[in-house]
N, C-alpha and C positions, 0 to 999 in steps of 0.2 A: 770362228770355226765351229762346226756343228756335224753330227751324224744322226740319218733317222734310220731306224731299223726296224726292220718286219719284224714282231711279235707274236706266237702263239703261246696263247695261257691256258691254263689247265687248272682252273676254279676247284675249291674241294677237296684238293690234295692232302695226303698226310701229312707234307710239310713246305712249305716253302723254298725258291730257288732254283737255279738253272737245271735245264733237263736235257741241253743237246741243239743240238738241229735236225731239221728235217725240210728238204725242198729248199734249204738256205735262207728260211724260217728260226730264229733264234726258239725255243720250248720255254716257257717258263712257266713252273708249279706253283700255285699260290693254296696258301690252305684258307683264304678268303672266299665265301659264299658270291656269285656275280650278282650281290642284290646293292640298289640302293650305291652303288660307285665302290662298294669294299672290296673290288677283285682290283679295281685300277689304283686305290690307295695304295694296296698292298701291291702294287707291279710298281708303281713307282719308287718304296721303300725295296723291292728286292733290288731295282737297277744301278739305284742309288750307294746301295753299299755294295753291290759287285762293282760297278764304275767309279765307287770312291769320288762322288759327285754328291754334289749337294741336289736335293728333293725338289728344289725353286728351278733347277738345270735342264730337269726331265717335261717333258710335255707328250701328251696323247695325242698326235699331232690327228688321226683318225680311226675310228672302230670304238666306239666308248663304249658303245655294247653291244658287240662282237668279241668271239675268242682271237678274230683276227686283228692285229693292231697295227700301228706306226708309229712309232716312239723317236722325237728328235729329243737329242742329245748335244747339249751347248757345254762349249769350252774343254771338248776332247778331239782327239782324231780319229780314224778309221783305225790305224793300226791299235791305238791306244783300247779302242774296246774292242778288235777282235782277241788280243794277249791277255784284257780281261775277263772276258767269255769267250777265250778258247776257242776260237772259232778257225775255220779253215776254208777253202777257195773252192 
């Protein structure tokens, strides 16, 4: 079982972590620079502890450098990460 999700990051931030949705676009704030892959290390460590998922789980399935992204997600459900990012329909 597996979930991929539209991601939008927000490089630069003052701090890391969920920011909402927008367009049914998950937000996500990273205070990593998008140089050199440290915006997507850091996207992977925020999802990973929002998802309560191990970092080997996550993958950038497209956008590596893009603020737009698609992130699957192995060994959760739908329902399981929307109640963990709060998400809605």
């Amino acid at each position: 079982m597996a979930v991929t999700l539209d991601v939008r990051v927000i490089p630069r931030a003052a701090r890391s972590g969920l920011a909402g949705t927008r367009d049914g676009v998950l937000l996500v704030r990273l205070t990593a620079p998008p140089v050199e892959g440290a915006a997507n290390a850091a996207l992977i460590e925020v999802l990973s502890k929002v998802l309560h998922v191990p970092k080997r789980a996550l993958t950038i399935v497209s956008g590596q450098r893009s603020r737009l992204k698609r992130v699957r997600v192995e060994g959760v459900t739908e329902d399981a990460v929307r109640a963990a990012c709060r998400l809605s329909d």
